[in-house]
PDB file with SEQRES, HELIX, SHEET and CRYST1 records, atoms N, CA, C and O in Angstrom:
SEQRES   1 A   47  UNK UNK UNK UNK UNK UNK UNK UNK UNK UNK UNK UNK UNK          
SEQRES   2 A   47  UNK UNK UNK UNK UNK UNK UNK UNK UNK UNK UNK UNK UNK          
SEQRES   3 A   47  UNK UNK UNK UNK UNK UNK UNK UNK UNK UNK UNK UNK UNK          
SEQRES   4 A   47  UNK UNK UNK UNK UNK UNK UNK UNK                              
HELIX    1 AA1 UNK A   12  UNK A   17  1                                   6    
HELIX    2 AA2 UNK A   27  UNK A   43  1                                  17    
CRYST1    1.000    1.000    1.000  90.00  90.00  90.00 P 1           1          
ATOM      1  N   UNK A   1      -3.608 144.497 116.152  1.00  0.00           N  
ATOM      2  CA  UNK A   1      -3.350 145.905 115.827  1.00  0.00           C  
ATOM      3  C   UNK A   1      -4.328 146.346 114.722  1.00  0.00           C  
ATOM      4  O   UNK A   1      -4.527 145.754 113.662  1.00  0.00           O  
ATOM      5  N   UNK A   2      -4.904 147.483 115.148  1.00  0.00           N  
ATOM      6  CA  UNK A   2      -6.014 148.242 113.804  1.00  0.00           C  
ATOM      7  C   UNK A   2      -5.498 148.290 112.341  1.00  0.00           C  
ATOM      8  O   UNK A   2      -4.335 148.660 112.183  1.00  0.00           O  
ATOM      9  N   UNK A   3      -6.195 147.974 111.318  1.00  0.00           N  
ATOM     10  CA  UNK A   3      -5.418 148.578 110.311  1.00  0.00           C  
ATOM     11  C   UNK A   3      -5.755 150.186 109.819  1.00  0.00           C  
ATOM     12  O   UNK A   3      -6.861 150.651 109.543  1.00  0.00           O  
ATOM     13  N   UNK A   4      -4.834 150.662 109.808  1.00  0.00           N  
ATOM     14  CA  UNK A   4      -4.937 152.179 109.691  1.00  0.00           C  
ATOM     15  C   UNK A   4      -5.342 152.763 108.494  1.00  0.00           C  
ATOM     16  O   UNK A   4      -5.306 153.971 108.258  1.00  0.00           O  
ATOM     17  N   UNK A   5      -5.784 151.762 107.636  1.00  0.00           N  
ATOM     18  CA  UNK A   5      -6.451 152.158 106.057  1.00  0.00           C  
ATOM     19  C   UNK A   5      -7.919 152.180 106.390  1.00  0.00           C  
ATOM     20  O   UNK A   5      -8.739 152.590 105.568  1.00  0.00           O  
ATOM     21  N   UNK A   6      -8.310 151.687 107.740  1.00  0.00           N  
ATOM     22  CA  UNK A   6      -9.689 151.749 107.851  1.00  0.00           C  
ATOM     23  C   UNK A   6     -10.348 152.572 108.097  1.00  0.00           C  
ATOM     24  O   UNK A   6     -11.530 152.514 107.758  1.00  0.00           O  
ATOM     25  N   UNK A   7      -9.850 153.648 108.774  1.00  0.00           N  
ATOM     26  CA  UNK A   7      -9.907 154.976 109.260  1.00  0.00           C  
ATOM     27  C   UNK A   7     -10.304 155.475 108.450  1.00  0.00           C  
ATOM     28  O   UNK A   7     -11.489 155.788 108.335  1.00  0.00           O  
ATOM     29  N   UNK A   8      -9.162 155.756 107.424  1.00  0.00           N  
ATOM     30  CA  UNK A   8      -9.510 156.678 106.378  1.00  0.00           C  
ATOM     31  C   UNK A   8     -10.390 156.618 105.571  1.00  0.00           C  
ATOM     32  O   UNK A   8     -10.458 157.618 104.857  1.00  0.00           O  
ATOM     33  N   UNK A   9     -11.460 155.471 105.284  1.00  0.00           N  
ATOM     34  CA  UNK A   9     -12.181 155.409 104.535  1.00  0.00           C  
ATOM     35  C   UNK A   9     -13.788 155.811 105.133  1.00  0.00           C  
ATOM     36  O   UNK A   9     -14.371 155.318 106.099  1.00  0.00           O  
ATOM     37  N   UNK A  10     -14.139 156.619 104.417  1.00  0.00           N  
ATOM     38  CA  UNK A  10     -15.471 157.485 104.519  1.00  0.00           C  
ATOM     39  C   UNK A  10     -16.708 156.440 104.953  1.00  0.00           C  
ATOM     40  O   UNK A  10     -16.898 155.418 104.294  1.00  0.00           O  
ATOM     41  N   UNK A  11     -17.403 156.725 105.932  1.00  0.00           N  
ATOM     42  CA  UNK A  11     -18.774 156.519 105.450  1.00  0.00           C  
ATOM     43  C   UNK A  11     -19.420 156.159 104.093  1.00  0.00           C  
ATOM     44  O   UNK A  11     -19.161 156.939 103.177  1.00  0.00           O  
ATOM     45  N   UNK A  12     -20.040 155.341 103.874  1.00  0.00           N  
ATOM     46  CA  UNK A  12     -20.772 155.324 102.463  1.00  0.00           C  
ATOM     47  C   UNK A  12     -22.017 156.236 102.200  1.00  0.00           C  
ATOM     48  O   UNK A  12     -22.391 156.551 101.070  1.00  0.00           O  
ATOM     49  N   UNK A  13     -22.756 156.717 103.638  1.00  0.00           N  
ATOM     50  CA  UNK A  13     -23.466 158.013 103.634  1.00  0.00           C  
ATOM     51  C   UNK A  13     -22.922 159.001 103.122  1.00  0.00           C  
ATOM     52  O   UNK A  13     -23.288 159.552 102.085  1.00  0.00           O  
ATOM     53  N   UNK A  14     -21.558 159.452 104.139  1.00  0.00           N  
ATOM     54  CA  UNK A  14     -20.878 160.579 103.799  1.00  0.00           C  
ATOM     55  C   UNK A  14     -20.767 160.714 102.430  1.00  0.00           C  
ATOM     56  O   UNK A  14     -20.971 161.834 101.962  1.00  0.00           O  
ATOM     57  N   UNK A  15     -20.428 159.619 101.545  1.00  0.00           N  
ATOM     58  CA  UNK A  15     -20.305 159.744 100.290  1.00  0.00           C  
ATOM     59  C   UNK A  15     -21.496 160.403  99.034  1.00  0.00           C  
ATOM     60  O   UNK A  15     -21.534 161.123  98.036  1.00  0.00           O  
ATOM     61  N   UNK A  16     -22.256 159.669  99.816  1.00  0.00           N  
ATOM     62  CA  UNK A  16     -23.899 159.618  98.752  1.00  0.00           C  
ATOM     63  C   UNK A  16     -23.970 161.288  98.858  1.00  0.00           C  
ATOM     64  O   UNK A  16     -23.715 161.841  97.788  1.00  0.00           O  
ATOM     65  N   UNK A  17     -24.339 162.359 100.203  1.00  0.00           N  
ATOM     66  CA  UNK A  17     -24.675 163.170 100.769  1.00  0.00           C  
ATOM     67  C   UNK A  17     -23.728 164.078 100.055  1.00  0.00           C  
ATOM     68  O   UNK A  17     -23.975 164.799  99.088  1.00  0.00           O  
ATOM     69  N   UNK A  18     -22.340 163.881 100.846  1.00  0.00           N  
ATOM     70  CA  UNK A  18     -20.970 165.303 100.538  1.00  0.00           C  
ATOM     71  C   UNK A  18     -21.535 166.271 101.850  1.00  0.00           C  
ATOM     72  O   UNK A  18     -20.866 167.297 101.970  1.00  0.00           O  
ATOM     73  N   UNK A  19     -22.563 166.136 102.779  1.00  0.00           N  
ATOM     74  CA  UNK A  19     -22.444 167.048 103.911  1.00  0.00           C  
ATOM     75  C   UNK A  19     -22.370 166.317 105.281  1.00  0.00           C  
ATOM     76  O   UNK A  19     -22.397 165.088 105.341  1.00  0.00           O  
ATOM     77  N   UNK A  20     -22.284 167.051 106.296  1.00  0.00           N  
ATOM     78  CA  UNK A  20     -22.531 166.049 107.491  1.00  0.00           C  
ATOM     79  C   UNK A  20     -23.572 165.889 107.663  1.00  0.00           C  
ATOM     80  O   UNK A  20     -24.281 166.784 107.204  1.00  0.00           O  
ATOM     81  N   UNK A  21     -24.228 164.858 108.303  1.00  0.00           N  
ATOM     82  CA  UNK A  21     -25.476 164.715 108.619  1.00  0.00           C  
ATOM     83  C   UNK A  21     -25.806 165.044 109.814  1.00  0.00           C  
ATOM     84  O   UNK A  21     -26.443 164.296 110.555  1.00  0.00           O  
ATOM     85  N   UNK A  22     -25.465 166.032 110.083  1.00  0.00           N  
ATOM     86  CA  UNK A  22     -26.063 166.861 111.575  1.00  0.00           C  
ATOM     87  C   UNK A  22     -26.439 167.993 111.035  1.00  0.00           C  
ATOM     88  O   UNK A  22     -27.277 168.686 111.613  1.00  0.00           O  
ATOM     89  N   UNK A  23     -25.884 168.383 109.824  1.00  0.00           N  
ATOM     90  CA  UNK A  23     -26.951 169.616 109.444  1.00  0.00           C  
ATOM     91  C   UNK A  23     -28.158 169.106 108.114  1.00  0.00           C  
ATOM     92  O   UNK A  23     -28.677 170.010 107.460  1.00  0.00           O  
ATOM     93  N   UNK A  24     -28.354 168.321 107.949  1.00  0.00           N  
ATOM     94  CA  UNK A  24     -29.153 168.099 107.196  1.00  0.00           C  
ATOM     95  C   UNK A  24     -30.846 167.556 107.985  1.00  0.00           C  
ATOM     96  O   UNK A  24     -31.983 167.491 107.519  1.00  0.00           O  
ATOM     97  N   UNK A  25     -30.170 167.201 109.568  1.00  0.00           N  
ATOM     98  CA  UNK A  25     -31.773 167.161 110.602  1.00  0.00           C  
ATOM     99  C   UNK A  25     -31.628 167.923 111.598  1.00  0.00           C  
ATOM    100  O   UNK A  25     -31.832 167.502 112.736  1.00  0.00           O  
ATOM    101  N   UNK A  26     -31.327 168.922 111.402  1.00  0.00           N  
ATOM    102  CA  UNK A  26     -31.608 170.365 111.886  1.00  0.00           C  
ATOM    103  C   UNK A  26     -33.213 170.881 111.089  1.00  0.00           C  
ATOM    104  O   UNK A  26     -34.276 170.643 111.662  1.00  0.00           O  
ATOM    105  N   UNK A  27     -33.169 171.556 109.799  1.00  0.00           N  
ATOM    106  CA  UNK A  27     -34.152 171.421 109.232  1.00  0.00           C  
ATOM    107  C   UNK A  27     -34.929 170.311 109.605  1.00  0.00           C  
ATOM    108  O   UNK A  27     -35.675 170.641 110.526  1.00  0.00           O  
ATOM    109  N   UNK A  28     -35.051 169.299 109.325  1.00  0.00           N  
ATOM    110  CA  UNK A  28     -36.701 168.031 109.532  1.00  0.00           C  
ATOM    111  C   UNK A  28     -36.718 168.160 110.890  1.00  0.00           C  
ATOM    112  O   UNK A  28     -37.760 167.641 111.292  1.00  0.00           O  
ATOM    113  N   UNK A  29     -36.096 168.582 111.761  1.00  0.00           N  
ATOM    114  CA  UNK A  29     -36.423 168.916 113.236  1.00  0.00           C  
ATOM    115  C   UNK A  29     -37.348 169.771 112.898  1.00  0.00           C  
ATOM    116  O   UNK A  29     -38.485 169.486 112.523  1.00  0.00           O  
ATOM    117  N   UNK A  30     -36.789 171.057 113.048  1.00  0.00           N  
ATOM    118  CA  UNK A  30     -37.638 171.998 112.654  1.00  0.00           C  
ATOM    119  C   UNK A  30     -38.992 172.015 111.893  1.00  0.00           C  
ATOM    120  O   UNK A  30     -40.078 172.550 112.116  1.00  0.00           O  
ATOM    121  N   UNK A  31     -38.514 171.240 110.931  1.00  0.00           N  
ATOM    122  CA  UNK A  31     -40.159 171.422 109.973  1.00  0.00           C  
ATOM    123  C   UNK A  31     -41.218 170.550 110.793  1.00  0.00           C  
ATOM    124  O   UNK A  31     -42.438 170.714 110.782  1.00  0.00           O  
ATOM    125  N   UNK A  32     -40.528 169.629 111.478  1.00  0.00           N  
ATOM    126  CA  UNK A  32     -41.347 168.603 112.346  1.00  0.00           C  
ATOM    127  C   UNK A  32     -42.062 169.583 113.466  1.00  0.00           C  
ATOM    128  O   UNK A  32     -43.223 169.306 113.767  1.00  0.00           O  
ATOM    129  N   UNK A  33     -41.726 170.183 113.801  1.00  0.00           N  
ATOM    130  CA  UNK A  33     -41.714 170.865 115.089  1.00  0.00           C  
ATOM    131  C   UNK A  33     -42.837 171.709 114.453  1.00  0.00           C  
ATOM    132  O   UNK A  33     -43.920 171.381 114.937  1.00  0.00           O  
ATOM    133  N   UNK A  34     -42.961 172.842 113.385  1.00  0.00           N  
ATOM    134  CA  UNK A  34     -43.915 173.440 112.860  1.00  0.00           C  
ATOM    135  C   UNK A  34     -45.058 172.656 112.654  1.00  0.00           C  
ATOM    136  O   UNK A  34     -46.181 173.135 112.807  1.00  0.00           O  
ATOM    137  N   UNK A  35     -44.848 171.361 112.283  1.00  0.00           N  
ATOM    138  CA  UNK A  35     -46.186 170.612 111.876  1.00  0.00           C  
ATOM    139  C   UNK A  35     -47.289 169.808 112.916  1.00  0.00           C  
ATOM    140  O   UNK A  35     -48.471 169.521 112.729  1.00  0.00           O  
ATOM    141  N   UNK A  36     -46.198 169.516 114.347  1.00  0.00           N  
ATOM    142  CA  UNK A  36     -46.661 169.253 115.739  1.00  0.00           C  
ATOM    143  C   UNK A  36     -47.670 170.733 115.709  1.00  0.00           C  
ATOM    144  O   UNK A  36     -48.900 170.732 115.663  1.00  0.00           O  
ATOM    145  N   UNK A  37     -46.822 171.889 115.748  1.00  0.00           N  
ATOM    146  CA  UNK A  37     -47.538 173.103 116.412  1.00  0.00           C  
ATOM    147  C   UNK A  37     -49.029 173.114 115.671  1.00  0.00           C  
ATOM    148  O   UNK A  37     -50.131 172.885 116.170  1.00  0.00           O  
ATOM    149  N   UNK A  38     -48.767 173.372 114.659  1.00  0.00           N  
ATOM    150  CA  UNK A  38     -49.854 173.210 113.390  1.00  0.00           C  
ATOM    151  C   UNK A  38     -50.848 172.883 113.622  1.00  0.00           C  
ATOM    152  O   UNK A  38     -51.799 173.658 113.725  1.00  0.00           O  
ATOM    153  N   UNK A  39     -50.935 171.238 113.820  1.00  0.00           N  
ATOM    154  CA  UNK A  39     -51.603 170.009 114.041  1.00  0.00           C  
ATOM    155  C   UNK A  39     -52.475 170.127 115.126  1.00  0.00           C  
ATOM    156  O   UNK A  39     -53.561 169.562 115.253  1.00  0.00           O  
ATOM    157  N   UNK A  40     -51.834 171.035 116.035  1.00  0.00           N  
ATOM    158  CA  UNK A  40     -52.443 171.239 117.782  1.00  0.00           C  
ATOM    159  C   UNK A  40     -53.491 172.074 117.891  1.00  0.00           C  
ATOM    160  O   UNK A  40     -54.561 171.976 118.491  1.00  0.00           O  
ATOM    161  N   UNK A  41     -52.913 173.095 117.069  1.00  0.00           N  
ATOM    162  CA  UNK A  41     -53.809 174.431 116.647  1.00  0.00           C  
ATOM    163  C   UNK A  41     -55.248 174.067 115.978  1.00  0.00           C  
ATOM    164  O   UNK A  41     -56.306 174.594 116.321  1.00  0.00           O  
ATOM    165  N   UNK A  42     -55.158 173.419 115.314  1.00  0.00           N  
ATOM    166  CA  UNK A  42     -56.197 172.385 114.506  1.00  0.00           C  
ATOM    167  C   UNK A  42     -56.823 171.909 114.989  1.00  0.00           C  
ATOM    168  O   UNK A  42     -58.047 172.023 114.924  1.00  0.00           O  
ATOM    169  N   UNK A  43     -56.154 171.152 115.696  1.00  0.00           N  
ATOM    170  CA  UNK A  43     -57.606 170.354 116.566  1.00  0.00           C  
ATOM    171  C   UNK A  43     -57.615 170.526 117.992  1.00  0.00           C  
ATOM    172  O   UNK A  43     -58.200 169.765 118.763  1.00  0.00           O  
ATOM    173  N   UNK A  44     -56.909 171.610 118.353  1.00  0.00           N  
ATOM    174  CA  UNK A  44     -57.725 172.774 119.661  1.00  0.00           C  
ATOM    175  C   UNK A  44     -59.128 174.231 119.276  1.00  0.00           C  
ATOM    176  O   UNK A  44     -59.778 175.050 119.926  1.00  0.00           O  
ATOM    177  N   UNK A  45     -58.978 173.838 117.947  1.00  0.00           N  
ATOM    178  CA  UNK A  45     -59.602 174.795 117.190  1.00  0.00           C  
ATOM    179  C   UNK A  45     -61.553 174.300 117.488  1.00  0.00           C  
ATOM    180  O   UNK A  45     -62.583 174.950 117.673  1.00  0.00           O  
ATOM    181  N   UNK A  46     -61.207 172.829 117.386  1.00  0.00           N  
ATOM    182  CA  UNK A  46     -62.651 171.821 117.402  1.00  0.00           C  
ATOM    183  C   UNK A  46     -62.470 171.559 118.979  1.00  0.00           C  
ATOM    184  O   UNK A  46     -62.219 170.360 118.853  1.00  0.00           O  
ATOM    185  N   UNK A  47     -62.418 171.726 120.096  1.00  0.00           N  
ATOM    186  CA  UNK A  47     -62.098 171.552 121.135  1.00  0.00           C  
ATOM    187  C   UNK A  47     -63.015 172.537 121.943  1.00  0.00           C  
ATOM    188  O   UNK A  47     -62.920 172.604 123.168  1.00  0.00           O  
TER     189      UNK A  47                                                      
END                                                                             
Protein backbone atom coordinates (compact mmCIF):
# COMPACT_ATOMS: atom_id res chain seq x y z
CA UNK A 1 0.00 0.00 0.00
CA UNK A 2 1.37 3.71 -1.01
CA UNK A 3 2.25 5.82 1.72
CA UNK A 4 0.09 8.80 1.46
CA UNK A 5 2.71 11.31 3.00
CA UNK A 6 4.43 10.87 -0.27
CA UNK A 7 2.12 12.59 -2.31
CA UNK A 8 2.09 15.45 -0.52
CA UNK A 9 5.47 16.30 -0.64
CA UNK A 10 6.56 18.82 -3.38
CA UNK A 11 9.02 18.48 -5.94
CA UNK A 12 12.38 19.85 -4.84
CA UNK A 13 12.20 22.00 -8.19
CA UNK A 14 8.85 23.14 -7.32
CA UNK A 15 10.42 24.36 -4.27
CA UNK A 16 13.65 26.17 -5.53
CA UNK A 17 11.28 27.95 -8.45
CA UNK A 18 7.57 28.67 -6.44
CA UNK A 19 6.15 28.47 -10.25
CA UNK A 20 5.26 25.66 -12.52
CA UNK A 21 7.60 24.82 -14.88
CA UNK A 22 5.51 24.93 -17.93
CA UNK A 23 5.44 28.52 -17.81
CA UNK A 24 8.81 29.28 -17.27
CA UNK A 25 9.72 27.33 -21.11
CA UNK A 26 7.21 29.00 -22.79
CA UNK A 27 9.50 32.06 -22.92
CA UNK A 28 13.10 30.01 -23.86
CA UNK A 29 10.82 28.47 -26.50
CA UNK A 30 10.13 31.51 -27.77
CA UNK A 31 13.36 33.33 -27.40
CA UNK A 32 14.81 30.13 -29.05
CA UNK A 33 12.59 30.39 -31.84
CA UNK A 34 13.58 34.27 -32.46
CA UNK A 35 17.22 33.31 -32.48
CA UNK A 36 16.68 30.17 -35.10
CA UNK A 37 14.78 32.98 -37.23
CA UNK A 38 17.62 35.46 -36.69
CA UNK A 39 20.41 33.13 -37.39
CA UNK A 40 18.69 32.15 -40.90
CA UNK A 41 18.28 35.64 -41.91
CA UNK A 42 22.04 35.98 -41.42
CA UNK A 43 23.31 33.63 -43.21
CA UNK A 44 20.68 33.73 -46.13
CA UNK A 45 21.87 37.24 -46.21
CA UNK A 46 25.62 35.70 -47.54
CA UNK A 47 23.80 33.18 -49.70
Amino acid sequence: MPDPKKKDKPFPREIDSGIDSDNSLLPMLLGGLVLIVLGATIVMMFV
